[in-house]
C-alpha positions as protocol buffer text, in pm:
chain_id: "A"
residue {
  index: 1
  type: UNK
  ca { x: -11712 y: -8471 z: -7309 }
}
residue {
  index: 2
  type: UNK
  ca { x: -11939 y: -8290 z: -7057 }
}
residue {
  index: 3
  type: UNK
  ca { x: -11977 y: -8485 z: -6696 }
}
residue {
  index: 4
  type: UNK
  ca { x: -12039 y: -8454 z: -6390 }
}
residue {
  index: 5
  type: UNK
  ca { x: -11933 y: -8669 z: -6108 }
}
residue {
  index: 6
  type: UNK
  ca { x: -12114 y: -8683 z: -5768 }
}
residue {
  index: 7
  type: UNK
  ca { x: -11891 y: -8912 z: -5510 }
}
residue {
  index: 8
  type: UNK
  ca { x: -11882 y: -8860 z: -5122 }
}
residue {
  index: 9
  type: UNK
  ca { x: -12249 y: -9109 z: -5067 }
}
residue {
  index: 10
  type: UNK
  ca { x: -12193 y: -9380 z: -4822 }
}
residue {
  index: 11
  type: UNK
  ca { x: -12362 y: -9546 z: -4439 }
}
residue {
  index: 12
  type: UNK
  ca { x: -12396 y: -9334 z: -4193 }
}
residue {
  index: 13
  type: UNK
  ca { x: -12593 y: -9307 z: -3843 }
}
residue {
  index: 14
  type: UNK
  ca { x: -12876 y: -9029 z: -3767 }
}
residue {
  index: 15
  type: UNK
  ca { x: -12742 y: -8744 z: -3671 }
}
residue {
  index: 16
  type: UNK
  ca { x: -12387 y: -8802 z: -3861 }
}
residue {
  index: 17
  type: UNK
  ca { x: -12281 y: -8600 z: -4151 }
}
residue {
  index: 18
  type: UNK
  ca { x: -12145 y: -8677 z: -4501 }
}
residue {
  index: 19
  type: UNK
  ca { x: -11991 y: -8394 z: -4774 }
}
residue {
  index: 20
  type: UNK
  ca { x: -12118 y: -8481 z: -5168 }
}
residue {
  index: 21
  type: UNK
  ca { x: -11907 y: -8361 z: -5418 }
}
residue {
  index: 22
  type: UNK
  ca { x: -12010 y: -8267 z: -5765 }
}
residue {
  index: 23
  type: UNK
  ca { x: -11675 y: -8274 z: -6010 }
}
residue {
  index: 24
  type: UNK
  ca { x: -11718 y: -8155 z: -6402 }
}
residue {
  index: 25
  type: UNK
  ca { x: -11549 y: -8239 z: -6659 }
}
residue {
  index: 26
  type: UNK
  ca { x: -11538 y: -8031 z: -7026 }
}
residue {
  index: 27
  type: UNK
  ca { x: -11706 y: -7765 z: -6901 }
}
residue {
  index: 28
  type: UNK
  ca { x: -11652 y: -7544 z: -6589 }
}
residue {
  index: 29
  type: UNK
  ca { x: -11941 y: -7558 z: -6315 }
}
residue {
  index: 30
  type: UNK
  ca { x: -11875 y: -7174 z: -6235 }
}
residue {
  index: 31
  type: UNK
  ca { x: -12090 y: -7096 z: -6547 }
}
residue {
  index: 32
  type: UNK
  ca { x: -12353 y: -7226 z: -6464 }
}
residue {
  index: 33
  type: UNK
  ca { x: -12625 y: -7264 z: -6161 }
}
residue {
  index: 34
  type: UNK
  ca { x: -12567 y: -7601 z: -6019 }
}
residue {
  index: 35
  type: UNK
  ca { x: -12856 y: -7785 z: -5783 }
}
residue {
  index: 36
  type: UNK
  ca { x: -12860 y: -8086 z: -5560 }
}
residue {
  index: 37
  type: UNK
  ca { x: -13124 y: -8347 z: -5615 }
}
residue {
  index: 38
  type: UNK
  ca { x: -13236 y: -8693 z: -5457 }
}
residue {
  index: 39
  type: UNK
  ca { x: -13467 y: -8979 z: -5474 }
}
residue {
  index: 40
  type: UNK
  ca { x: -13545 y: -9188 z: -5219 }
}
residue {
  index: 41
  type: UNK
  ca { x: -13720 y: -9543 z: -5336 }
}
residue {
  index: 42
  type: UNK
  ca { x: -14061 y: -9474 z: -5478 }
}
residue {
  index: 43
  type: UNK
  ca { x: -14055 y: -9148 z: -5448 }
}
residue {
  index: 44
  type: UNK
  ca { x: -13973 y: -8844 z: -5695 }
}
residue {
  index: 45
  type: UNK
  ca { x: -13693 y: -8652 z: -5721 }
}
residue {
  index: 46
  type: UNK
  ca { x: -13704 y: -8310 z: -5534 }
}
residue {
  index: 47
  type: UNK
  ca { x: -13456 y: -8023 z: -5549 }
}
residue {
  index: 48
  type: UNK
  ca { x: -13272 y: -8022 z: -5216 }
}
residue {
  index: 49
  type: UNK
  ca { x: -13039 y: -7698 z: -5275 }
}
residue {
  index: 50
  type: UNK
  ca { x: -12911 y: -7494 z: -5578 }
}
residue {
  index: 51
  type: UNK
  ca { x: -12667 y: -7205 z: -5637 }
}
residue {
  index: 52
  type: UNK
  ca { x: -12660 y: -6938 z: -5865 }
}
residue {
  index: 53
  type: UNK
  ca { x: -12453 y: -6870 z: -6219 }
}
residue {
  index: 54
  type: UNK
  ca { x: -12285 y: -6492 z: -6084 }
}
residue {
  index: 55
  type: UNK
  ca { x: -12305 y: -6409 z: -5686 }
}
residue {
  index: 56
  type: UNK
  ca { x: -12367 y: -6755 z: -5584 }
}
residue {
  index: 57
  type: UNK
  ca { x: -12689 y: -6644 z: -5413 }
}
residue {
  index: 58
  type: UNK
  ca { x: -12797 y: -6998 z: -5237 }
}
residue {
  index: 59
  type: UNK
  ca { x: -13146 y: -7162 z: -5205 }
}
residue {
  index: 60
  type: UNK
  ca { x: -13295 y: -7462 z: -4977 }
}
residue {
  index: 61
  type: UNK
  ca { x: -13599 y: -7698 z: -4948 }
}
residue {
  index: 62
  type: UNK
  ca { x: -13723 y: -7654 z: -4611 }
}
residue {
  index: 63
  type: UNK
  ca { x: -13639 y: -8003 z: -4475 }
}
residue {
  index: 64
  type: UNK
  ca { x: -13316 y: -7944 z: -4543 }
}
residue {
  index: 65
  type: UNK
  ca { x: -13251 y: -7535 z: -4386 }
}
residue {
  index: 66
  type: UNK
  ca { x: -13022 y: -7531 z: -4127 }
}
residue {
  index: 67
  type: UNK
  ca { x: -12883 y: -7855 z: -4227 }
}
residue {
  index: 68
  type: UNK
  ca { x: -12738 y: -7884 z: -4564 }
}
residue {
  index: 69
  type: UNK
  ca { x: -12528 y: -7596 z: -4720 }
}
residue {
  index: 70
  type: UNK
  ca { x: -12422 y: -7614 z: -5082 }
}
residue {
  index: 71
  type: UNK
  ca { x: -12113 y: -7416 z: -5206 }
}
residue {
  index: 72
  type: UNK
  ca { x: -11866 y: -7383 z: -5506 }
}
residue {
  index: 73
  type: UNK
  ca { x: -11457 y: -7445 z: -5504 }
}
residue {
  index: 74
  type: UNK
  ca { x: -11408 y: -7284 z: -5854 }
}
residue {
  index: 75
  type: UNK
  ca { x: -11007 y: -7403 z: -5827 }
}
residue {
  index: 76
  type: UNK
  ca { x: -11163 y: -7755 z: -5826 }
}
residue {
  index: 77
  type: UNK
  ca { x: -11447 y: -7711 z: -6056 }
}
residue {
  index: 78
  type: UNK
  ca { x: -11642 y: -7866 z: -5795 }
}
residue {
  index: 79
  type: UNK
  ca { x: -11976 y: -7780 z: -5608 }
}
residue {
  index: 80
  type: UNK
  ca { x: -12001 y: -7953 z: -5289 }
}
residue {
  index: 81
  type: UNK
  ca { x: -12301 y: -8055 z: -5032 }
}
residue {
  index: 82
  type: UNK
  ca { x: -12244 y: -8057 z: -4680 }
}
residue {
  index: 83
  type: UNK
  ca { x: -12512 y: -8239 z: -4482 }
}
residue {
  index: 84
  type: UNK
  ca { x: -12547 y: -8252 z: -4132 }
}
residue {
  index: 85
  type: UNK
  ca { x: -12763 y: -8371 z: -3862 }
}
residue {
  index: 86
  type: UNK
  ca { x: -12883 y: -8637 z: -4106 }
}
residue {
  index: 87
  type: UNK
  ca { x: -13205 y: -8864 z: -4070 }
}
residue {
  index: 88
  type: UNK
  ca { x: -13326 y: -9125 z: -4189 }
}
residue {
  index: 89
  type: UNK
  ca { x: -13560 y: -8975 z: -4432 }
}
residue {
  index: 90
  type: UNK
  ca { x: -13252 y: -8831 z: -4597 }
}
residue {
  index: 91
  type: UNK
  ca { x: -13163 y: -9188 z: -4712 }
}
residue {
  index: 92
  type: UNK
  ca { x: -13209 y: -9166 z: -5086 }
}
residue {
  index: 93
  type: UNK
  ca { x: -12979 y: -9109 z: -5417 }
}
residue {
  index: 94
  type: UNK
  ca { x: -12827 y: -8819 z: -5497 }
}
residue {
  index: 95
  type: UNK
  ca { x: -12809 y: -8613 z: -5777 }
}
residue {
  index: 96
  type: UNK
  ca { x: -12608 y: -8276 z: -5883 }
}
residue {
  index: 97
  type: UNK
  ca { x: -12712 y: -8085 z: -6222 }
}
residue {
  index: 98
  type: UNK
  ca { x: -12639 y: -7811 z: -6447 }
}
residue {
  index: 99
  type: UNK
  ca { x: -12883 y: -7566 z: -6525 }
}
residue {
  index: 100
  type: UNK
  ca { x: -12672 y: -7457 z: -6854 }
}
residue {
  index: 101
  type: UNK
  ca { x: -12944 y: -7202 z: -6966 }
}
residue {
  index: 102
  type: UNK
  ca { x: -12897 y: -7005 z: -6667 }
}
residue {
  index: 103
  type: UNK
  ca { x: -12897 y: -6635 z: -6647 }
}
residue {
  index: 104
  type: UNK
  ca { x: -12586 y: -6446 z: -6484 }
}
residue {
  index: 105
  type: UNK
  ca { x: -12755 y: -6310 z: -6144 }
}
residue {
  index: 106
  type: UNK
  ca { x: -13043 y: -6522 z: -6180 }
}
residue {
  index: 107
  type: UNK
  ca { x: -13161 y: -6705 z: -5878 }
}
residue {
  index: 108
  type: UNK
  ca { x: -13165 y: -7036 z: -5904 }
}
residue {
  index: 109
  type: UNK
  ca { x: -13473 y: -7299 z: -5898 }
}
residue {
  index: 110
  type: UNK
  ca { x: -13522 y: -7648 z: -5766 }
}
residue {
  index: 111
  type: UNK
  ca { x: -13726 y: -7797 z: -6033 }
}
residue {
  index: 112
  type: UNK
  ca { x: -13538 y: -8059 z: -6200 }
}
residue {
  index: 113
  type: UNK
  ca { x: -13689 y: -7992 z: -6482 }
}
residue {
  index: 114
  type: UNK
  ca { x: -13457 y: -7696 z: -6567 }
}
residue {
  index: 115
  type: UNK
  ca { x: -13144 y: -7886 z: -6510 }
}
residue {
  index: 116
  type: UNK
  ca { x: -12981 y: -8027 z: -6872 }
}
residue {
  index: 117
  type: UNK
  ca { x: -12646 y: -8217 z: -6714 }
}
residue {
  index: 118
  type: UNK
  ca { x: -12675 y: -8488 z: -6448 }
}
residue {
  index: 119
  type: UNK
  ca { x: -12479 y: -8684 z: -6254 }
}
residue {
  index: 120
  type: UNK
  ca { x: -12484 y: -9048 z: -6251 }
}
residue {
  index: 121
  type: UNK
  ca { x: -12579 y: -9025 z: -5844 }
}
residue {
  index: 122
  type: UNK
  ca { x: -12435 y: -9103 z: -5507 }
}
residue {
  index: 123
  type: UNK
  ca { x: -12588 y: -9331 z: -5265 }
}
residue {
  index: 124
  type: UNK
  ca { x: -12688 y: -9181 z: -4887 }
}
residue {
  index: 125
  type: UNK
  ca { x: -12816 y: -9465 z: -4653 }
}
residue {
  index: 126
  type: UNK
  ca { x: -12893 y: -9329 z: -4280 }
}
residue {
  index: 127
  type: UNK
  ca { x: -12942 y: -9608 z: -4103 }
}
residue {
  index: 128
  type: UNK
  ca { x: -12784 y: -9746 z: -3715 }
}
């Protein structure tokens, strides 16, 4: 059964940090480009961070350079999401997916609309 699991959401104050983690299960996350998603109440989802199926090449939204880095621990078949410095505005659910038609090399996109596997979503609440 193909799944992935985000965990890793919780409270925290502005300027804190949290790390998401994005586990699969019956398939292996290496494979494939994996992105970071959220949506904040009312709002749409947006593509936060992705990395790419072959040299890993990473991308970011702009609100979120400089403060959120996305990599892979292949050993774990896990993708993680490091935030830090968070706001706010950051407070939303999160989502990982896998892009499962992606190309070897090919850099990765933000548009949830190319992502086939979800998560069932973590929880972020930045709040004092």
């Amino acid at each position: 059964q193909v799944q992935l699991v985000e965990s890793g959401g919780g409270l925290v104050q502005p300027g804190g940090s949290l790390r998401l983690s994005c586990a699969a299960s019956g398939f292996t996350l290496d494979d494939y480009a994996i992105g970071w998603f959220r949506q904040a109440p009312k709002k749409e989802r947006e593509g936060l961070s992705c990395i790419s199926r072959g040299d890993n090449t990473t991308y970011y939204r702009d609100s979120v350079k400089g403060r959120f880095t996305i990599s892979r621990d292949n050993t774990k078949n896990t993708v993680y999401l490091q935030m830090n410095s968070l706001k706010s505005e950051d407070t939303a659910v999160y989502y990982c997916a896998a892009d499962v038609f992606s190309g070897y090399l090919d850099p990765c996109r933000l548009e949830s609309t190319r992502y086939d596997y979800w998560g069932q979503g973590t929880q972020i609440t930045v709040s004092s």
